[in-house]
C-alpha positions as CSV (number, residue, x, y, z in Angstrom):
1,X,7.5,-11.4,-17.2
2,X,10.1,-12.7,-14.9
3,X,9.8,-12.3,-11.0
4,X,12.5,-10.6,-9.8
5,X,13.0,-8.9,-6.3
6,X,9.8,-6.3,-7.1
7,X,7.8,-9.6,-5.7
8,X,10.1,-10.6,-2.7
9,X,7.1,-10.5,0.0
10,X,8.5,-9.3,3.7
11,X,7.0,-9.4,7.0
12,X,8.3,-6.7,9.3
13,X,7.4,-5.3,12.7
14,X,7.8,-1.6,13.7
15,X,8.6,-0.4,16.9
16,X,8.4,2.8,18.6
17,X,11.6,3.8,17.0
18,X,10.4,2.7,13.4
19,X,9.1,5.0,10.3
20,X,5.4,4.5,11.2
21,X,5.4,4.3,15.0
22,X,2.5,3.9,17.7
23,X,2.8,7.0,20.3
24,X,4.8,6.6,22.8
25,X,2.2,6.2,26.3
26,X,-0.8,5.9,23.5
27,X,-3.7,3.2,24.8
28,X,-2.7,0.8,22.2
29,X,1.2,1.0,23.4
30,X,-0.4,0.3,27.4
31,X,-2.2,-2.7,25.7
32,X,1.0,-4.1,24.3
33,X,-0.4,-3.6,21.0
34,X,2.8,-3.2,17.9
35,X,2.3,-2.1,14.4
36,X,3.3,-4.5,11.7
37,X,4.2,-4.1,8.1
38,X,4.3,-6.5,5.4
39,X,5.7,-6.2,2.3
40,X,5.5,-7.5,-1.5
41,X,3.7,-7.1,-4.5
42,X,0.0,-7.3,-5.9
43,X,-0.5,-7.8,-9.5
44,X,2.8,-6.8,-10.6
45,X,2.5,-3.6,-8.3
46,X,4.6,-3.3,-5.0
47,X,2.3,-3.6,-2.0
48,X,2.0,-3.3,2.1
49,X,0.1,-4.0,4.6
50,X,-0.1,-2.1,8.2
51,X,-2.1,-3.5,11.1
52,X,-1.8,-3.2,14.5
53,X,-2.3,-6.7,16.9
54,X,-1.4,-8.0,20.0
55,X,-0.1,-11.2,19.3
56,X,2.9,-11.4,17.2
57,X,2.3,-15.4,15.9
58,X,-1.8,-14.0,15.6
59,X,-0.6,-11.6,13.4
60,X,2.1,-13.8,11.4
61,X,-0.8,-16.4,10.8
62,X,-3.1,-13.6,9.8
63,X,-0.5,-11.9,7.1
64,X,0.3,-15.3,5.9
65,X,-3.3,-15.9,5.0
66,X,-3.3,-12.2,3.5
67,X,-0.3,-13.4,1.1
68,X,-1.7,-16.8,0.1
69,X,-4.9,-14.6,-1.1
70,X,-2.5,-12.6,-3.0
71,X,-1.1,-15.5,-4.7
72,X,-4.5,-17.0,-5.0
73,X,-5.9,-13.9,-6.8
74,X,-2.7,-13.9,-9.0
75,X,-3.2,-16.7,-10.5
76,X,-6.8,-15.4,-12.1
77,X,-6.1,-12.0,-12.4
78,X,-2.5,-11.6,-13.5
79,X,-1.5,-10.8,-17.4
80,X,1.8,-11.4,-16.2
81,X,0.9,-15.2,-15.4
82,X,0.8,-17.5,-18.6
83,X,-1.6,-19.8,-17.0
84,X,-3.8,-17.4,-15.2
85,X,-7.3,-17.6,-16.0
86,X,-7.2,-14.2,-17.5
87,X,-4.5,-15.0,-19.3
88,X,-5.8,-18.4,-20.9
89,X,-9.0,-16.4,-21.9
90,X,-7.2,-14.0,-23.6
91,X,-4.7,-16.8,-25.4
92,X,-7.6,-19.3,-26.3
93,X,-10.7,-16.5,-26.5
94,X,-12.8,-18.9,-24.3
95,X,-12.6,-20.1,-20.6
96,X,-14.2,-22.8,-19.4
97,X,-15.5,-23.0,-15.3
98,X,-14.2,-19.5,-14.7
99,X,-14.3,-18.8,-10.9
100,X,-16.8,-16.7,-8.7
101,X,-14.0,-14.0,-8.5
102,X,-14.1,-13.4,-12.4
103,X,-17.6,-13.6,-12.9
104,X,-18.2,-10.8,-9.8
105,X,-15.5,-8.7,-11.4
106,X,-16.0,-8.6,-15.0
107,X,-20.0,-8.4,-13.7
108,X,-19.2,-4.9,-12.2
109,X,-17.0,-3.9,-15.3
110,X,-19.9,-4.8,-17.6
111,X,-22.1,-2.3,-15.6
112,X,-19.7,0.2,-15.2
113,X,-19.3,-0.1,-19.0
114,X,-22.7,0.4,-19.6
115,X,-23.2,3.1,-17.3
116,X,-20.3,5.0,-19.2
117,X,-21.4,4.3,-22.9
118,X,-18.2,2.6,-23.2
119,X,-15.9,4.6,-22.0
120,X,-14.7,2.0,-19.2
121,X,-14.1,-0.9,-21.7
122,X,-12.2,-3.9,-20.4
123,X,-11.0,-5.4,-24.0
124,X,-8.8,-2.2,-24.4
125,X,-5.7,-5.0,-24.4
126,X,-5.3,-5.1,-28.0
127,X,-4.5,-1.0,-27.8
128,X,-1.8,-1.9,-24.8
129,X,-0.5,-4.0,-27.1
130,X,-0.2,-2.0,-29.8
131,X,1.5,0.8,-27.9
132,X,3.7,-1.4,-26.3
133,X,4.7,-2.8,-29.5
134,X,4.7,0.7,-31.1
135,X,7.1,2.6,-28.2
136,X,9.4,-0.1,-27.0
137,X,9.8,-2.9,-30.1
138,X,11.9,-0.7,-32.0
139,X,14.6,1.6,-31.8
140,X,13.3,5.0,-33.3
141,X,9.2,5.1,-32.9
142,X,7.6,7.4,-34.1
143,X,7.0,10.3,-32.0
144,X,2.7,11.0,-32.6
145,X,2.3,7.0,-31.8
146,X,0.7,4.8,-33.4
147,X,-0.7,5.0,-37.2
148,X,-4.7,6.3,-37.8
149,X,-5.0,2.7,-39.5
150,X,-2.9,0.9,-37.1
151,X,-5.4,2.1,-33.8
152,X,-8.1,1.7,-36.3
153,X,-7.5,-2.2,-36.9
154,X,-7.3,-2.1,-32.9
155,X,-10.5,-0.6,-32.3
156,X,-11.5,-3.5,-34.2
157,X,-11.0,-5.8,-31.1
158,X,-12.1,-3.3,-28.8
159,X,-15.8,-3.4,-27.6
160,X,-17.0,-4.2,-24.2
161,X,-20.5,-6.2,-25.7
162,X,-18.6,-8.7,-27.3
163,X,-17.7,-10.5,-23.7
164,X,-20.5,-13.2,-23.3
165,X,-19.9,-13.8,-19.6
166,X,-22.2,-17.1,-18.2
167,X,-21.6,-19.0,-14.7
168,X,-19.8,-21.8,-16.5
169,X,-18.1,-20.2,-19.5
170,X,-16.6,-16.8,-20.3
171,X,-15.7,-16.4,-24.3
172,X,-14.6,-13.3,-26.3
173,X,-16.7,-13.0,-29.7
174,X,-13.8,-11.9,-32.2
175,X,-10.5,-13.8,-32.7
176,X,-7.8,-11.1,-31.6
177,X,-9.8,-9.7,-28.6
178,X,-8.0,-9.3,-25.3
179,X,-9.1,-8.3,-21.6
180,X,-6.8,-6.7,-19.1
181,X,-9.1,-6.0,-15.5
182,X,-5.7,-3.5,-14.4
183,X,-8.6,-1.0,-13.7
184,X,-11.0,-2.8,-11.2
185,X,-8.9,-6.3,-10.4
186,X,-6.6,-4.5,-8.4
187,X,-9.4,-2.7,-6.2
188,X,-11.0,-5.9,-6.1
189,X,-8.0,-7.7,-4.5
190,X,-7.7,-4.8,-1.7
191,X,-11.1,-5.5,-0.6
192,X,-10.8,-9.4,-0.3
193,X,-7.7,-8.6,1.6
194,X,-9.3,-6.3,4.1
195,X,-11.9,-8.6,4.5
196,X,-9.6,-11.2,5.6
197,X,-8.4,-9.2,8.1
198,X,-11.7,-7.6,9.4
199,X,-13.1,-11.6,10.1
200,X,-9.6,-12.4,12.0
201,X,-10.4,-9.4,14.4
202,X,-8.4,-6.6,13.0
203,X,-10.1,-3.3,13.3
204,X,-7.1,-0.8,12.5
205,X,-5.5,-1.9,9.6
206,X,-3.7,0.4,5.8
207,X,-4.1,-1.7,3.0
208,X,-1.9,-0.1,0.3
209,X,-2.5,-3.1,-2.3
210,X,-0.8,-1.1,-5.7
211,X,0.7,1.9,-6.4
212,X,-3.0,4.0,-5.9
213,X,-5.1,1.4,-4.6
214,X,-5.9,1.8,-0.4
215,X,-8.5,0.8,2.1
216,X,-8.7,1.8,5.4
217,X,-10.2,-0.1,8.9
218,X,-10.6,1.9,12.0
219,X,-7.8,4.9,12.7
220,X,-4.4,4.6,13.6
221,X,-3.0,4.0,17.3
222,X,-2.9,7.8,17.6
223,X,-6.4,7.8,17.6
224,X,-6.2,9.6,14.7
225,X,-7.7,8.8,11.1
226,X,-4.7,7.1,8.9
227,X,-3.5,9.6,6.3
228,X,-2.3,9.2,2.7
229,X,-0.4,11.9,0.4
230,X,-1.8,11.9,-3.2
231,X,1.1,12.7,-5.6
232,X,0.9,15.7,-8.0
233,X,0.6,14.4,-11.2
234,X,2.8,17.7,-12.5
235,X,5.9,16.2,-10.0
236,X,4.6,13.1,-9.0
237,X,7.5,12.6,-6.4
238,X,5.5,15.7,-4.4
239,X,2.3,15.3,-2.2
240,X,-0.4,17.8,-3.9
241,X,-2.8,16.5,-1.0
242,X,-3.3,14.7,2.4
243,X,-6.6,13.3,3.5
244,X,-7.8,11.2,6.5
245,X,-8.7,7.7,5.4
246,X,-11.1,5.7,7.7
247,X,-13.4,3.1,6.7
248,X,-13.1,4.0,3.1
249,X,-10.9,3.2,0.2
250,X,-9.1,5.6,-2.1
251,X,-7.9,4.7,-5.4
252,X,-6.2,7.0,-7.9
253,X,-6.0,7.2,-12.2
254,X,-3.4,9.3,-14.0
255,X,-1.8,9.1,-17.1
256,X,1.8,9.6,-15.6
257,X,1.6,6.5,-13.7
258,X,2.5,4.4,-16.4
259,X,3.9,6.7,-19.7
260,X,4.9,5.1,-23.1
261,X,7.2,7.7,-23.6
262,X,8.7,11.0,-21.7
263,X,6.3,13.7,-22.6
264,X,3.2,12.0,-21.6
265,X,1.1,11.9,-24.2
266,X,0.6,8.8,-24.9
267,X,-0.1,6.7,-21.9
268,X,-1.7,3.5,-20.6
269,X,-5.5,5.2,-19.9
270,X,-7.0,5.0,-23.4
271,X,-10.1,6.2,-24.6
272,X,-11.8,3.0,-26.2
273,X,-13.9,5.5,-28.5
274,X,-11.1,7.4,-30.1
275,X,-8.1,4.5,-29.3
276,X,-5.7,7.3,-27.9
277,X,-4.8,7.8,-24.3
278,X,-7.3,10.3,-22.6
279,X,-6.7,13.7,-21.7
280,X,-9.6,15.5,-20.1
281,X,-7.8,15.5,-16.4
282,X,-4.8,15.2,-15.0
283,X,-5.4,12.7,-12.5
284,X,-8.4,11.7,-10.8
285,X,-8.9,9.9,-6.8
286,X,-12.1,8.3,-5.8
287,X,-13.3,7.7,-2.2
288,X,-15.5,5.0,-2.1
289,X,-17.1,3.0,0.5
290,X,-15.1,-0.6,-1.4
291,X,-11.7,-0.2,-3.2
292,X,-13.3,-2.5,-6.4
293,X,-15.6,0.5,-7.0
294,X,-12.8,3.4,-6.2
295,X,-10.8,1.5,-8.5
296,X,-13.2,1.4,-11.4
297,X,-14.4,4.6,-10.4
298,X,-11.1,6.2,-11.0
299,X,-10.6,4.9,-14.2
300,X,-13.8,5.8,-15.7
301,X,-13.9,9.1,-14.5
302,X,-10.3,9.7,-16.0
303,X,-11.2,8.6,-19.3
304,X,-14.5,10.5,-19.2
305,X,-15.2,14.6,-19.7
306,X,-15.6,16.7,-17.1
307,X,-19.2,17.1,-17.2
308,X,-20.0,13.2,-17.0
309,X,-18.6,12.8,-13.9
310,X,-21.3,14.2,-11.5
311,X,-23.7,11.8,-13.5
312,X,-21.8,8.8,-13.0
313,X,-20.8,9.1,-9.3
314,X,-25.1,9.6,-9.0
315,X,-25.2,5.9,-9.6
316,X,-22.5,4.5,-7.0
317,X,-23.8,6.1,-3.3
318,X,-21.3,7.4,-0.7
319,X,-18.6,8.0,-3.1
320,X,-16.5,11.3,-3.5
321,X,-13.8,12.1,-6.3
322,X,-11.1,14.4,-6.7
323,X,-9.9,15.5,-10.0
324,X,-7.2,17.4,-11.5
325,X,-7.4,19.7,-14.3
326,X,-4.6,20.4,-16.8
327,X,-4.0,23.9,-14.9
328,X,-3.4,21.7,-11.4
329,X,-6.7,23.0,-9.7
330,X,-8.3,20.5,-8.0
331,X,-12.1,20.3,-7.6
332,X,-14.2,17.9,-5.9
333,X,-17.0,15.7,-7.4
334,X,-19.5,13.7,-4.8
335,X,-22.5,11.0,-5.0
């Protein structure tokens, strides 16, 4: 994958006059306090930043530091990056001296596999793969996907227990296995991000670090809670839903984020059991006290039916989801 101008990175400030201003007489306006906005890309997804700070070169050094763990990140996490760490493992089937930030994160997606039965599997790759191949190598695909036997030689590749993760060495156990962390890396970026802006002193800050993936610091100038729109899966360019972020992070799953082809079908959220995209819910958001977990969350809850769901968010305290059904009703799941 080639960089094009999806990962130009821009810093901008608003003013009063600007999409997202401060109100006009507000405290933080009396403290000479502006809003800034950068923007860029996270793992292939585009990606802002808003924080409020009352030193513009304070707040360039901060952002800058915010980007460099971006890039930093990238180079473990991103598929799209030959020599990322991910993608060496998934090119040689071994990785020697993996760092801290791999170990932590495929730690939490071997618990979260476990506490799914599978469901959340992060060796689905080789069934990205095979969709990919399937929908956009040739001209005239097949409509139903995929062949029974074709997903059935995936599967093959697909199984969560055949990582053997160690502090010095990570390894796959079958020849042909891939890893792709799309479901938990991202939410795992946001946090490291908000934590670098937390220990340099920022207290109200939007971390919108994908196209589902936010975490949110202390409230807007207004003195009001930030608030995010989620998109209704049926017309995805709608708001179904606004909700005050504070504190939290809120990370969202659906099936039309990334399609294969126009009816939705067949999409990127596969069900590592059965090899075909999942179809219990429409979408599904998850509040969680870290955006890692939201992330995760999201993903596993999607993928699982209905009923599991309750269960699941038991284990993972001070969470909250909201799922869509396939009629558009949305009902509300919590820890």
């Amino acid at each position: 994958m080639t960089e094009g101008p999806s990962r130009r990175r821009v810093l901008t400030m608003i003013g009063a006059v600007a999409g997202l201003p401060m109100l006009a007489g507000s405290t933080a306006a009396e403290r000479g306090v502006a809003l800034y906005q950068w923007r860029g890309s996270s793992l292939g997804s585009p990606s802002r930043l808003l924080l409020y700070h009352h030193d513009h070169r304070a707040a360039m050094r901060i952002i800058a530091r915010c980007a460099a763990e971006i890039e930093r990140l990238e180079r473990i996490f991103a598929l799209f990056r030959a020599e990322s760490e991910i993608a060496r493992l998934n090119r040689d089937g071994v990785l020697d001296g993996p760092s801290h930030d791999l170990l932590l994160v495929l730690g939490q997606a071997q618990r979260l596999s476990m506490l799914t039965g599978g469901a959340f599997d992060v060796t689905v790759q080789p069934l990205w793969e095979l969709y990919a191949a399937h929908f956009f190598g040739q001209a005239a695909p097949a409509p139903e996907g995929p062949s029974d036997a074709a997903i059935e030689k995936a599967l093959m590749h697909v199984d969560w227990r055949e990582i053997d993760v160690a502090p010095g060495r990570v390894a796959l156990a079958r020849t042909g296995m891939g890893l792709t962390l799309n479901g938990i890396a991202q939410g795992y970026l946001t946090d490291r991000v908000a934590r670098i802006l937390r220990d340099h002193g920022c207290d109200r800050i939007l971390c919108d670090m994908g196209r589902s993936e936010m975490r949110a610091l202390g409230r807007h100038a207004d003195g009001k809670a930030w608030q995010v729109g989620l998109a209704d899966p049926r017309r995805p360019e709608t708001i179904a839903v606004t909700l005050a972020l504070q504190d939290r992070a809120l990370c969202t799953s659906g099936g039309y984020g990334t399609p294969f082809e126009a009816t939705g079908r067949h999409h990127h959220l596969f069900d590592p059991r059965t090899g075909r995209s999942a179809h219990h819910h429409l979408a599904v958001s998850v509040l969680a006290p870290s955006a890692m977990t939201a992330d995760a969350l999201s993903t596993a809850l999607y993928i699982l039916p209905g009923e599991r769901g309750q269960q699941l968010l038991g284990a993972f305290p001070g969470t909250e989801a909201l799922v869509t059904s396939a009629d558009g009703a949305i009902w509300r799941l919590a820890s």
